[in-house]
C-alpha positions in Angstrom: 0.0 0.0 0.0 1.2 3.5 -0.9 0.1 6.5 0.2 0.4 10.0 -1.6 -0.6 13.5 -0.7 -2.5 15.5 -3.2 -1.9 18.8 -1.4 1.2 20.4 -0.4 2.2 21.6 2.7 2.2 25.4 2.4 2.5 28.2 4.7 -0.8 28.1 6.6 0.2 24.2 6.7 3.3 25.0 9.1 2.0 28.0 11.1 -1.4 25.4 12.0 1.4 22.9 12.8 3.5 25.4 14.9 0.7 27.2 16.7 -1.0 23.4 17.5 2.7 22.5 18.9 2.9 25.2 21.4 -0.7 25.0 22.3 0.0 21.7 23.3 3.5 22.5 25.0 1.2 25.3 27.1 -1.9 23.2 28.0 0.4 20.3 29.4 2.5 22.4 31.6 -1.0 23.9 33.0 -2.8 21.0 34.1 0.3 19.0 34.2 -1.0 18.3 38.2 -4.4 17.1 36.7 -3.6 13.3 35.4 -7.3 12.7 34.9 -7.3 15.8 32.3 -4.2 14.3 30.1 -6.2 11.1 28.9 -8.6 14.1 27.2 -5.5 16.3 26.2 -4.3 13.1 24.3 -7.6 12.4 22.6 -7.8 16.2 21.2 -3.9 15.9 20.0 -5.5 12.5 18.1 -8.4 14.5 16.5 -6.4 17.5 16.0 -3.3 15.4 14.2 -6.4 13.5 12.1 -7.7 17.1 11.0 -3.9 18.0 10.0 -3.4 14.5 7.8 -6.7 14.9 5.9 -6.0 19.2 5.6 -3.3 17.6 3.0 -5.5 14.9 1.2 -4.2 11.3 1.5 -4.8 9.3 -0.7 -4.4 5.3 -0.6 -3.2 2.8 -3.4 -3.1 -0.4 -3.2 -3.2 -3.9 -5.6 -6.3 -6.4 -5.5 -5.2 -9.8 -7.5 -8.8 -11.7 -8.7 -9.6 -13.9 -11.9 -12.4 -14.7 -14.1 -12.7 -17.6 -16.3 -12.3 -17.6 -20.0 -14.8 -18.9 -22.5 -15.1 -20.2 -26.0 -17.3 -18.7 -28.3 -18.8 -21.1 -31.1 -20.3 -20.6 -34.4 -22.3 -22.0 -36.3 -23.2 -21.0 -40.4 -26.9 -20.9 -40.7 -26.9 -19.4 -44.3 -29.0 -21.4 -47.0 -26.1 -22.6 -48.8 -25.2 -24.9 -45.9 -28.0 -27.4 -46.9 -27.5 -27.4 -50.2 -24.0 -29.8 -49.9 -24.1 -32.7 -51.6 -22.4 -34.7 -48.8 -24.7 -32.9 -45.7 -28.1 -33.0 -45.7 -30.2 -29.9 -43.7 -31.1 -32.1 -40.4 -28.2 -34.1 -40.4 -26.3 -30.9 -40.2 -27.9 -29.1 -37.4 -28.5 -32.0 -35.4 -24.4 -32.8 -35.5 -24.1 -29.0 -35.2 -26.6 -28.8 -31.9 -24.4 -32.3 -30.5 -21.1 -30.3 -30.9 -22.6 -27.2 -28.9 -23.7 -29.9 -26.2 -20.2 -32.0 -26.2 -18.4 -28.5 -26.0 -20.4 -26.9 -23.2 -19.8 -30.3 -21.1 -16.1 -29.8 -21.8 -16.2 -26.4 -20.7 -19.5 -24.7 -19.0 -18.7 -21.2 -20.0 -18.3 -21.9 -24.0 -21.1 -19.5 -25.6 -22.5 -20.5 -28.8 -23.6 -18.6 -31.6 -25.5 -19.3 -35.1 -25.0 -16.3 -37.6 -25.5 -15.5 -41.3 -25.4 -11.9 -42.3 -26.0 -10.8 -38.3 -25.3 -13.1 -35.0 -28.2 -15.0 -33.2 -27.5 -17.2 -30.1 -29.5 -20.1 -30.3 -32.6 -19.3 -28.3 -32.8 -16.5 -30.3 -33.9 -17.4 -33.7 -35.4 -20.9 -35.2 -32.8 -23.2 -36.5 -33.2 -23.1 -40.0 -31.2 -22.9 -42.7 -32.7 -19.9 -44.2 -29.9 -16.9 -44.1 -29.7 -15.1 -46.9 -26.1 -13.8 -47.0 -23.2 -15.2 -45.4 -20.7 -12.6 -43.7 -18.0 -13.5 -41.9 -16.7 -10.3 -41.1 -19.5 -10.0 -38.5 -17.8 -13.1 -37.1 -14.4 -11.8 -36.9 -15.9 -8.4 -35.5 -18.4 -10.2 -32.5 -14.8 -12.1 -31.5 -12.7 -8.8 -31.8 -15.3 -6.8 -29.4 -15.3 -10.3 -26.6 -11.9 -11.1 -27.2 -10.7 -10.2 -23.6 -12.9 -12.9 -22.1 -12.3 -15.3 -24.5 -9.9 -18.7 -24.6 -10.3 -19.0 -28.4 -12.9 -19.5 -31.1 -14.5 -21.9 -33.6 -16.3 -21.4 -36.8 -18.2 -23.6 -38.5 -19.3 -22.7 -42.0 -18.8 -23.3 -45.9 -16.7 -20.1 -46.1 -18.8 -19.0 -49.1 -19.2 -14.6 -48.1 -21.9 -13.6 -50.2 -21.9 -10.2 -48.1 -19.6 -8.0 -46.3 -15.6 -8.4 -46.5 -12.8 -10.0 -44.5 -11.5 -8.3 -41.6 -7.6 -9.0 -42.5 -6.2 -6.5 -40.0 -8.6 -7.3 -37.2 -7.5 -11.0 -37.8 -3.9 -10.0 -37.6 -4.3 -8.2 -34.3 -6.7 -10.7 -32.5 -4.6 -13.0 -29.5 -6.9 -15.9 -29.3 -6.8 -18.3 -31.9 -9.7 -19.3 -34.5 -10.3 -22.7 -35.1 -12.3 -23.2 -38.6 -14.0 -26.1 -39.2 -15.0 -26.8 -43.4 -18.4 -27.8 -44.4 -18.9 -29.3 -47.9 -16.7 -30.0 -51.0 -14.2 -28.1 -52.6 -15.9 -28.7 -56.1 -18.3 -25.9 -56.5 -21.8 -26.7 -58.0 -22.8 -25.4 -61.7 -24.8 -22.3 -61.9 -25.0 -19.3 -64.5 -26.4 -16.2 -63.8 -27.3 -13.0 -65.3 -24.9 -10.5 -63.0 -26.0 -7.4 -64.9 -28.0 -5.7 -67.2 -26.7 -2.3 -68.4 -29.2 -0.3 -70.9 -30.9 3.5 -70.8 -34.3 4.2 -68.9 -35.2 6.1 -72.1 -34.0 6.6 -75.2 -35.6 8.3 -78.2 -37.0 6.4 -81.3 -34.9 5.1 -84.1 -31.8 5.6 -82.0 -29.7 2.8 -81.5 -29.0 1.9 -78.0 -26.3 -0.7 -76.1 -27.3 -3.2 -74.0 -24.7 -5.0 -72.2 -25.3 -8.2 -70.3 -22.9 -9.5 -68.2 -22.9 -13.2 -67.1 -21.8 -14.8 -64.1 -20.1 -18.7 -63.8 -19.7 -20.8 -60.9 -18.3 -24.6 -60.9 -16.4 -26.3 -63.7 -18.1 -24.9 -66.7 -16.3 -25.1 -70.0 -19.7 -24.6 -72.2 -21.1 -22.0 -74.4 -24.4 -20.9 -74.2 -26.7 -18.8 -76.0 -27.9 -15.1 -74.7 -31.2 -14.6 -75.9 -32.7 -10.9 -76.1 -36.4 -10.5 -76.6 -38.8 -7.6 -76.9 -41.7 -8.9 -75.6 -42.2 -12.7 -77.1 -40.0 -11.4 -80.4 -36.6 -12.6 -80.3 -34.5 -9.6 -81.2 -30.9 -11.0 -80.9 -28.4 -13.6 -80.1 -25.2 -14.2 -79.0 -23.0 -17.3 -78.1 -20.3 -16.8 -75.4 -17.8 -19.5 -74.2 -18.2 -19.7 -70.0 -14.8 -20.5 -67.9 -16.7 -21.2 -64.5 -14.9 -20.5 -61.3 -16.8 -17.2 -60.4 -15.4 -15.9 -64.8 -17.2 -13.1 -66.1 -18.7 -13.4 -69.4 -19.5 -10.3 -71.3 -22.1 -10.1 -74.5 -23.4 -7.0 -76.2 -26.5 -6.1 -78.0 -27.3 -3.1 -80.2 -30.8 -2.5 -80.7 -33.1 0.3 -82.6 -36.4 0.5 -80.9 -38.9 1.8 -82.9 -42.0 1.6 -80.5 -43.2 4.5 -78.7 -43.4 3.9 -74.7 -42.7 1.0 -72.5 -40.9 -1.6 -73.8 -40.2 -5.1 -72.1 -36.9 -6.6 -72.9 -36.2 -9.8 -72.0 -32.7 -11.5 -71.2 -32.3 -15.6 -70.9 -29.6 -18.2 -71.1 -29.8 -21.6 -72.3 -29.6 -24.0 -69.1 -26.7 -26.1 -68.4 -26.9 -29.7 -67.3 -26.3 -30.2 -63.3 -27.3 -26.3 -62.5 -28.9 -26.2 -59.4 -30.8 -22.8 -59.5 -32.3 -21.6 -62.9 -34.3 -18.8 -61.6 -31.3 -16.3 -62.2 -30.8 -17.5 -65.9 -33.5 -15.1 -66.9 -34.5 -11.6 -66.1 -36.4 -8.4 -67.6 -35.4 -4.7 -67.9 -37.9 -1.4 -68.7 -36.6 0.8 -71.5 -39.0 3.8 -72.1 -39.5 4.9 -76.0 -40.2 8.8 -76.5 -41.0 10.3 -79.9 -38.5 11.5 -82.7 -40.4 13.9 -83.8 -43.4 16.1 -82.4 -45.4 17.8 -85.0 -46.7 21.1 -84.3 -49.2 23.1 -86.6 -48.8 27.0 -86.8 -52.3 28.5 -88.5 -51.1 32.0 -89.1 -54.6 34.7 -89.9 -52.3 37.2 -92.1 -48.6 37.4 -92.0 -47.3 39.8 -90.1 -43.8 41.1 -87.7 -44.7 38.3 -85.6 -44.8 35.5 -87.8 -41.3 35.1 -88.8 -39.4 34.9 -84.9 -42.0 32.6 -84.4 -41.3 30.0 -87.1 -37.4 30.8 -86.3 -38.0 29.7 -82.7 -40.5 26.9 -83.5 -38.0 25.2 -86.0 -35.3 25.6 -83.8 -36.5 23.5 -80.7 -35.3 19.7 -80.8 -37.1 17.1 -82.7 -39.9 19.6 -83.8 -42.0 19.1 -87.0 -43.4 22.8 -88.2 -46.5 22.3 -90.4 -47.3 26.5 -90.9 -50.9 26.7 -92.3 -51.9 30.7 -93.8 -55.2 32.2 -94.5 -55.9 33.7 -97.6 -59.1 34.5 -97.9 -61.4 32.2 -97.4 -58.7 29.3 -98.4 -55.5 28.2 -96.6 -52.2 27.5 -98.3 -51.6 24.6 -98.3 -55.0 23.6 -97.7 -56.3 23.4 -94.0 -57.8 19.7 -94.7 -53.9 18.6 -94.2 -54.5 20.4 -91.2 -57.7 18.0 -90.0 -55.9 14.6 -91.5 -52.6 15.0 -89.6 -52.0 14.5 -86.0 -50.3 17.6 -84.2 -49.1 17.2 -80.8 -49.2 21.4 -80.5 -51.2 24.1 -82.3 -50.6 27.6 -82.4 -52.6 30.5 -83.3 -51.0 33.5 -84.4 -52.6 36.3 -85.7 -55.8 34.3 -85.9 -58.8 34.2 -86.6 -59.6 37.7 -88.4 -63.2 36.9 -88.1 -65.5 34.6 -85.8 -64.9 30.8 -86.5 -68.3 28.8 -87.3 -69.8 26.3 -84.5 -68.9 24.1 -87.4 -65.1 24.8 -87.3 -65.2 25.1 -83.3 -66.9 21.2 -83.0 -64.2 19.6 -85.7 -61.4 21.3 -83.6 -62.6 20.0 -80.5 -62.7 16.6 -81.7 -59.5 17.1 -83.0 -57.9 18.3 -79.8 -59.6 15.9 -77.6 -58.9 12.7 -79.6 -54.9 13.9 -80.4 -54.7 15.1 -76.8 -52.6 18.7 -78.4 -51.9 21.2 -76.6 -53.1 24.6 -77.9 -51.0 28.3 -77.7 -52.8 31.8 -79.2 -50.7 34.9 -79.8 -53.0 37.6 -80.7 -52.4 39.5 -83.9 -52.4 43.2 -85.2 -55.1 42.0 -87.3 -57.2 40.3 -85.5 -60.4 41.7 -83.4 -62.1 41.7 -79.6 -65.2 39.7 -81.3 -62.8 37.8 -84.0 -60.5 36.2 -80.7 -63.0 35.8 -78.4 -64.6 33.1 -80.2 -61.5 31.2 -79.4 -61.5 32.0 -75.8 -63.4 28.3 -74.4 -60.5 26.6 -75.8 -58.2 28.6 -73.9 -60.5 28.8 -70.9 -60.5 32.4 -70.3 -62.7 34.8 -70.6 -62.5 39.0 -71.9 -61.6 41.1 -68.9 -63.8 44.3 -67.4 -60.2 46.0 -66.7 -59.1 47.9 -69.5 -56.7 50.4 -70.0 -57.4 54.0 -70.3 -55.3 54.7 -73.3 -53.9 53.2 -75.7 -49.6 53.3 -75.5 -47.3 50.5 -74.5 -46.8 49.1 -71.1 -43.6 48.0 -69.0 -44.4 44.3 -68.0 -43.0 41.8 -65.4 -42.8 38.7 -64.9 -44.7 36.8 -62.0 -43.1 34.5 -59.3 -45.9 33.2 -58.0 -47.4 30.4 -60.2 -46.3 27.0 -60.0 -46.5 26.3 -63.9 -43.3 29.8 -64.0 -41.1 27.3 -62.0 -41.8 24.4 -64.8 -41.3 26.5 -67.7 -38.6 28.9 -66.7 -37.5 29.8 -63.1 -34.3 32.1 -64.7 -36.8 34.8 -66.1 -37.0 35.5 -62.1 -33.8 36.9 -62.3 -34.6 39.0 -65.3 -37.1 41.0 -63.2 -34.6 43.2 -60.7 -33.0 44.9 -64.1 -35.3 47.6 -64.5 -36.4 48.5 -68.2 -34.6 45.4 -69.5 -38.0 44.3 -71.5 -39.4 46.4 -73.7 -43.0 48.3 -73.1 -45.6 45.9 -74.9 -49.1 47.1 -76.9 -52.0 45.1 -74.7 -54.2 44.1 -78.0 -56.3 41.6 -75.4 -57.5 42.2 -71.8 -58.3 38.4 -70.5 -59.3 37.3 -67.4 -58.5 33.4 -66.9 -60.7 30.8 -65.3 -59.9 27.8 -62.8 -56.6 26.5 -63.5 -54.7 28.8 -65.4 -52.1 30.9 -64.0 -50.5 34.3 -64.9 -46.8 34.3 -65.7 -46.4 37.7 -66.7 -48.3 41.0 -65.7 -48.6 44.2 -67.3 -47.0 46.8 -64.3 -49.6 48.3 -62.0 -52.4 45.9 -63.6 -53.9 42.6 -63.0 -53.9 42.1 -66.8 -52.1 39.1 -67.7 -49.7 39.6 -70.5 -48.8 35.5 -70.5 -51.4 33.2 -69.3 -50.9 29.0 -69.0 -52.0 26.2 -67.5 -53.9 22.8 -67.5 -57.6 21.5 -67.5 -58.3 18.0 -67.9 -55.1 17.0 -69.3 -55.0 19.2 -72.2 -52.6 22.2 -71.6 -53.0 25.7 -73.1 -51.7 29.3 -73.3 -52.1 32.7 -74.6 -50.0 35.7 -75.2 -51.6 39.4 -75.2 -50.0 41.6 -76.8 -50.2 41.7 -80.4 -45.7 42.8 -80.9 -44.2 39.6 -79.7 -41.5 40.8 -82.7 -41.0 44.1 -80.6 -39.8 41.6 -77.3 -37.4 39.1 -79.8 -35.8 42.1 -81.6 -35.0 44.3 -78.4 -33.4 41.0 -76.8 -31.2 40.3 -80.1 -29.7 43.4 -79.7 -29.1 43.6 -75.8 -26.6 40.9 -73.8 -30.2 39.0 -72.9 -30.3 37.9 -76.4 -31.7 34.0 -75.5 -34.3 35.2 -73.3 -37.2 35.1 -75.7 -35.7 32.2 -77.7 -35.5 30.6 -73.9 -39.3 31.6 -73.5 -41.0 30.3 -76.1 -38.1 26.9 -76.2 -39.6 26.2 -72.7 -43.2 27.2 -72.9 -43.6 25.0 -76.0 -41.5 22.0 -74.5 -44.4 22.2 -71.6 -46.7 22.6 -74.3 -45.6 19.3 -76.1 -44.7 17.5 -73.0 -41.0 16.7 -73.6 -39.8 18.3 -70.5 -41.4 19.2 -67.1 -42.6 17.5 -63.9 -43.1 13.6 -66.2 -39.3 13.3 -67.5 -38.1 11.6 -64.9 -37.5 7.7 -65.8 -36.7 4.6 -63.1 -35.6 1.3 -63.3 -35.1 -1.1 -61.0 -32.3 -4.0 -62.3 -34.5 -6.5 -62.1 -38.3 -7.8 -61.2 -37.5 -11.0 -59.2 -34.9 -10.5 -56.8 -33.5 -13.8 -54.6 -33.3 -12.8 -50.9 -29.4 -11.0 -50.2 -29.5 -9.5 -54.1 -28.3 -6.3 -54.5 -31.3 -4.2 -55.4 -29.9 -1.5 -57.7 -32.6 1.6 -58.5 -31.6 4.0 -61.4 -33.1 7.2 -62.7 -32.3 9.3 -66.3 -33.4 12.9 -65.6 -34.2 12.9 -69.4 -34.9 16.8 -71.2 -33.8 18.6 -68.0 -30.1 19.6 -69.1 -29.1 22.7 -67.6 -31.6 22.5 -64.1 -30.1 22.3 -60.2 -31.2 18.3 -60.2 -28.9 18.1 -57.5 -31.6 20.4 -55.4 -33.9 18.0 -55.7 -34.7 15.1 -52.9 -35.8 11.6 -53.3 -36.1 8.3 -51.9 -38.0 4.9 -52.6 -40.1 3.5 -50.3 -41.6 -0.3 -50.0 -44.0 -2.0 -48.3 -45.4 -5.5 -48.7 -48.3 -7.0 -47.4 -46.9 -9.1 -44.7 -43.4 -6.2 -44.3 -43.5 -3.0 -42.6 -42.4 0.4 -44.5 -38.8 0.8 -45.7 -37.5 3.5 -46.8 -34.3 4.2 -49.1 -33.0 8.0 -49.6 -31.9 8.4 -53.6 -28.5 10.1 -54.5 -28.1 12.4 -57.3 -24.8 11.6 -59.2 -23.9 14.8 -61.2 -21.1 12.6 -62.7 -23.5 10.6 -65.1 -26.5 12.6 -64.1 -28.8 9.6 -62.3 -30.6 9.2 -59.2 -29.5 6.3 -57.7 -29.4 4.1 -54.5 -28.8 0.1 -53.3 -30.0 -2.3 -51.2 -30.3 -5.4 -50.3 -33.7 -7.6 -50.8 -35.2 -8.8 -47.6 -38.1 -11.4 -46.7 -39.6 -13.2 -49.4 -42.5 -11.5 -50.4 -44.5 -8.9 -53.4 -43.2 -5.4 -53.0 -45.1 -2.2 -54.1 -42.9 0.8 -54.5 -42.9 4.3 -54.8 -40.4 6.3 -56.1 -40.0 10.0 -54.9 -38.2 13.3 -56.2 -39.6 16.5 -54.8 -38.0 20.5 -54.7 -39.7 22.8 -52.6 -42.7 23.4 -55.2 -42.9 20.2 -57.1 -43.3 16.4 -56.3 -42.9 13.3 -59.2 -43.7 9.5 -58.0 -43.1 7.3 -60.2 -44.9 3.5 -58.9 -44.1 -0.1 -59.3 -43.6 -3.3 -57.9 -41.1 -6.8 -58.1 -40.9 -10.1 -56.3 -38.2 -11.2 -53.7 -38.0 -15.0 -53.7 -36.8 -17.5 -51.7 -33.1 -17.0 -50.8 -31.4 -18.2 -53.7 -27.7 -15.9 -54.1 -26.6 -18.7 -52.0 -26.9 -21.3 -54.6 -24.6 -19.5 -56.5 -21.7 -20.7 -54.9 -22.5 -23.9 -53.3 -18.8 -25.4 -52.4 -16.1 -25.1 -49.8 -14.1 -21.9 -49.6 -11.1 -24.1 -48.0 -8.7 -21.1 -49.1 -10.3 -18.7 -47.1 -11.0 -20.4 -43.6 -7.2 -21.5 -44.0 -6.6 -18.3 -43.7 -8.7 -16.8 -40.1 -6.8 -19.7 -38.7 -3.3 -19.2 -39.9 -3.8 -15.8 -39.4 -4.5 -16.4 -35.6 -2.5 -19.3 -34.8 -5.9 -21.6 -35.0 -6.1 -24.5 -37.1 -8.4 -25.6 -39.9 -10.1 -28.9 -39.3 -12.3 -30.6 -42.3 -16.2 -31.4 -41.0 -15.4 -35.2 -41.1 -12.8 -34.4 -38.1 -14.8 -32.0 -36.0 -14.3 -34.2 -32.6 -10.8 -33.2 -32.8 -11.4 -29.7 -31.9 -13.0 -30.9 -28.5 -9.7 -31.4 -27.1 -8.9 -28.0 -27.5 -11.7 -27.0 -25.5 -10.9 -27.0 -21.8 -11.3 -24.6 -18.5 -9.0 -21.9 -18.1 -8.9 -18.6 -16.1 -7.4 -15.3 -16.3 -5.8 -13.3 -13.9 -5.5 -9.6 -13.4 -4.3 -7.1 -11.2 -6.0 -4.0 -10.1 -5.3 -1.2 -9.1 -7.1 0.7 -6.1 -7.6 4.0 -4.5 -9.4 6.1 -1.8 -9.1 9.4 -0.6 -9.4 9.9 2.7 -11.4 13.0 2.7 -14.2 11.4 0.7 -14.4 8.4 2.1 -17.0 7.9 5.2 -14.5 6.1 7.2 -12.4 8.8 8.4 -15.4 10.1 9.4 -16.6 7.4 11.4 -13.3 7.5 13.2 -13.2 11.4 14.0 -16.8 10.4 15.1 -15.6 7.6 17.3 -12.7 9.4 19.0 -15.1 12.4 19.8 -17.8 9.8 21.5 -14.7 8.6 23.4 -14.2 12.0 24.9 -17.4 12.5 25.6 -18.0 9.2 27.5 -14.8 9.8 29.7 -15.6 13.6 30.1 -19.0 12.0 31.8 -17.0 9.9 33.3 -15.0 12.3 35.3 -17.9 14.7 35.5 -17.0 17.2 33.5 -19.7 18.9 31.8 
């Protein structure tokens, strides 16, 4: 026992001392005729020396020697692979598994046994079946790492097959117990092929020629070629014949194909099957490649050609993929003739300058039918020659009506654009930006004062008015617009010349992509990798942000979420990749089960979901390499001084297994001015004096 003082004696230390010295030196030659006093005068000079010791806080060391036994931890693989050995059946595996746990615990009572696959379960803990679906040993290696101080050593008992999760190589190095390994199975792994990944667009446009790359996986002693078969729906499209290597090889085939069908269209990958392979469900599997048009026609029906008419077929012809059919009135005939007009299919029609006099209800019914059964979307510039009673026989199309607010003469007006509607955000958020440079826009004639209905927003306002200049919006699917004033020209030519020169080409390139539906809120396209997933695949969800070059995507938040009838909600949080400009996330599949899904993206005043479902099956990744990983399991044990013993020779290990205990030494303290037993003493010697004081009757 040592004993060290955590305050030094100081001044106040010494002159205590001193002054309680020749106290003492006084009181005894004062009552030095008084004997019965100096049993008292001794037990103050004992208080008095106590108060001193602890006015310099003691403090105590000493060493306490104890020991706890050691333990052996066992595990046992649980994984669905481990029934699947040719020389091991399920029950004959876990019962000789269960009889080990029982012969070791006899041996020694502190061994703790453990079953694990992708996680650790002691036995009471889960059923024992042979239904993990991943195997990961590095969980092994990191539940002996965090015990290892209480531990005499460790056995593992598994195929050695990781199908999740890595190898803890420096944690093995560092570990001072050894690992005993024991090998389940045979070396010769069983035959399987399967379809490791499918690499194609989400969306491509038609009559482009897209790649699809398949890559192959092959496990056992192949030395076969096999046939890669692509269909589009029930067509077979392509075919290739690829030599497989086995032994975990990669085999690599590449299609090239030209879809010329608009939408959805279901591909479909399968290989021929191979004599002896154990698991064909991963031979085949489908992918989702979305088609979107070449080419979107758009019919411009011009009333009389005027200053407007040639920025806007400039513009119109300039946006991507765009088909201009330009239709103009002459008299009571159009050139070319407005039947090619009624025949044709237009995904957009725009009125400019039209009509110069009141359409007939016959004219309005066919145009309906038109727009309804084509789905087009409809734009109206008003003209310098048209008329309030000409236009407004348009106006139910556009679903506005004329306005009582008018203007009370009749010169241009400064303009700005709004901030406020939801459909400005989809068609161009930069034209905010354009508003804090005061007079960049030129003043604008108002030729119409409109008021719109339900639906329809403003995105641009004459100053000081509530008189829309640029109205938009959509009713029952069908999407329409209208712009005012009747010297659009007036707006193109002042940008041309200033350093905002895009800004009206950027208008009308955006309005009309909303118009036609080729960018906007629906361009987002997902795919998930697969359909059918086998419990422990890799789940692998992809997005193409399709006709949004030159937006913040990466402002944009999403995730995937999944639930299944028998599951409870998961949710997955999607990454934005700026590299290769996908969304993208990856998980593992879970219980066996049908999964609906929705797929999220969302800024702060839009939100796309995109739905869906697959199929998780039984665990079958597993079955993908059923064999004994000897190389591996050679290794934990040589690594950590163990040994590697086959199945056949388990018994062996119970020799290994015996009691042992582990000493320590530690180290202990106490101060004496927070402990109670100085105290207690103090008290003690104080009752002492009391009694005796009593005793002699003094008061």
């Amino acid at each position: 026992m040592t004993i060290q003082f955590l305050q030094q004696a100081d001044g106040f230390f010494w002159s205590l001392l001193i002054a309680a010295i020749l106290t003492l030196f006084w009181i005894i030659s004062a009552i030095r005729e008084e004997h019965k006093l100096l049993i008292l005068i001794s037990i103050r000079i004992c208080v008095f020396a106590i108060l001193l010791f602890l006015l310099l806080q003691p403090k105590l060391s000493w060493i306490d020697h104890y020991e706890f036994p050691l333990r052996w931890n066992i595990y046992a693989d649980r994984s669905v692979s481990m029934g699947y050995h040719q020389s091991l059946s399920s029950d004959s595996y876990i019962e000789s598994v269960n009889s080990f746990f029982s012969e070791a615990e006899i041996k020694d009572s502190e061994t703790q046994n453990y079953y694990f696959d992708h996680k650790i379960y002691k036995p009471d803990e889960t059923t024992v079946v042979l239904s993990g679906e991943a195997t990961d040993l590095g969980k092994v290696i990191d539940h002996i790492d965090e015990t290892e101080s209480a531990l005499n050593g460790a056995i593992i008992i598994t195929d050695g097959q990781i199908t999740k999760g890595e190898q803890k190589q420096s944690k093995l190095k560092h570990l001072s117990i050894p690992i005993f390994t024991v090998g389940v199975g045979d070396t010769i792994p069983l035959v399987d092929v399967a379809i490791q990944l499918i690499e194609a667009p989400t969306v491509v446009i038609k009559g482009e020629e897209m790649d699809v790359n398949v890559t192959l996986a092959s496990h056992g002693r192949i030395n076969d070629r096999v046939n890669i078969l692509l269909y589009r729906g029930k067509k077979l499209i392509g075919s290739k014949n690829v030599q497989l290597h086995g032994d975990g090889s990669l085999t690599n085939a590449r299609f090239k194909v030209t879809p010329q069908l608009l939408g959805e269209n279901d591909y479909f990958i399968k290989t021929s099957v191979l004599a002896d392979e154990i698991n064909i469900n991963n031979n085949s599997q489908r992918f989702l490649v979305t088609v979107l048009k070449d080419r979107y026609k758009v019919a411009l029906i011009t009333g009389s050609p005027n200053f407007n008419t040639g920025p806007l077929k400039k513009i119109i012809k300039e946006i991507p993929r765009v088909e201009l059919d330009h239709f103009v009135q002459q008299g009571e005939k159009f050139i070319p003739s407005i039947n090619e007009f009624w025949s044709n299919s237009h995904e957009l029609i725009v009125f400019e300058n039209f009509p110069l006099s009141p359409i007939s209800k016959r004219w309005k019914q066919i145009l309906a039918k038109k727009i309804v059964s084509q789905s087009s979307s409809l734009f109206m510039f008003a003209g310098p020659n048209t008329n309030k009673k000409s236009i407004e026989s348009l106006y139910p199309f556009f679903h506005v009506q004329s306005s009582q607010d008018t203007f009370d003469d009749s010169k241009h007006k400064q303009w700005i654009w709004s901030s406020e509607s939801g459909i400005f955000h989809q068609i161009s958020s930069e034209m905010i930006t354009a508003n804090v440079e005061a007079d960049l826009f030129p003043p604008l004639y108002p030729k119409i004062m409109i008021d719109p209905e339900d639906n329809i927003s403003g995105l641009a306002y004459y100053e000081n008015s509530t008189i829309p200049l640029l109205v938009s919006g959509e009713v029952d699917g069908l999407r329409s617009g209208v712009w005012t004033s009747s010297d659009f020209s007036t707006l193109y030519y002042k940008m041309t010349e200033s350093d905002h020169h895009n800004i009206s080409i950027s208008l009308l390139h955006n309005l009309f992509s909303w118009l036609l539906r080729t960018s906007g809120e629906n361009e987002l396209y997902f795919r998930i990798n697969k359909d059918i997933y086998q419990q422990g695949e890799e789940i692998h969800i992809v997005g193409s942000p399709y006709g949004q070059i030159g937006k913040d995507l990466s402002s944009i938040t999403g995730y995937i979420s999944l639930k299944s009838k028998n599951n409870s909600l998961a949710t997955y949080e999607l990454l934005f990749n700026p590299m290769n400009e996908q969304w993208e996330t990856k998980f593992l599949a879970g219980k066996p089960g049908l999964y609906n899904y929705e797929i999220i993206l969302q800024d702060k005043n839009n939100q796309s979901i995109q739905s869906g479902s697959f199929i998780i099956d039984e665990s079958q990744i597993e079955l993908n390499q059923v064999s004994l990983n000897k190389t591996i399991l050679q290794s934990i044990s040589s690594l950590t001084n163990g040994k590697y013993i086959p199945w056949e020779s388990r018994a062996e290990l119970l020799n290994n297994i015996y009691t042992n205990h582990k000493q320590e030494m530690l180290i202990k303290s106490a101060r004496l001015t927070e402990n109670i037993t100085a105290i207690i003493i103090l008290i003690l010697i104080l009752s002492i004096e009391w009694y005796i004081r009593r005793l002699i009757g003094l008061t």
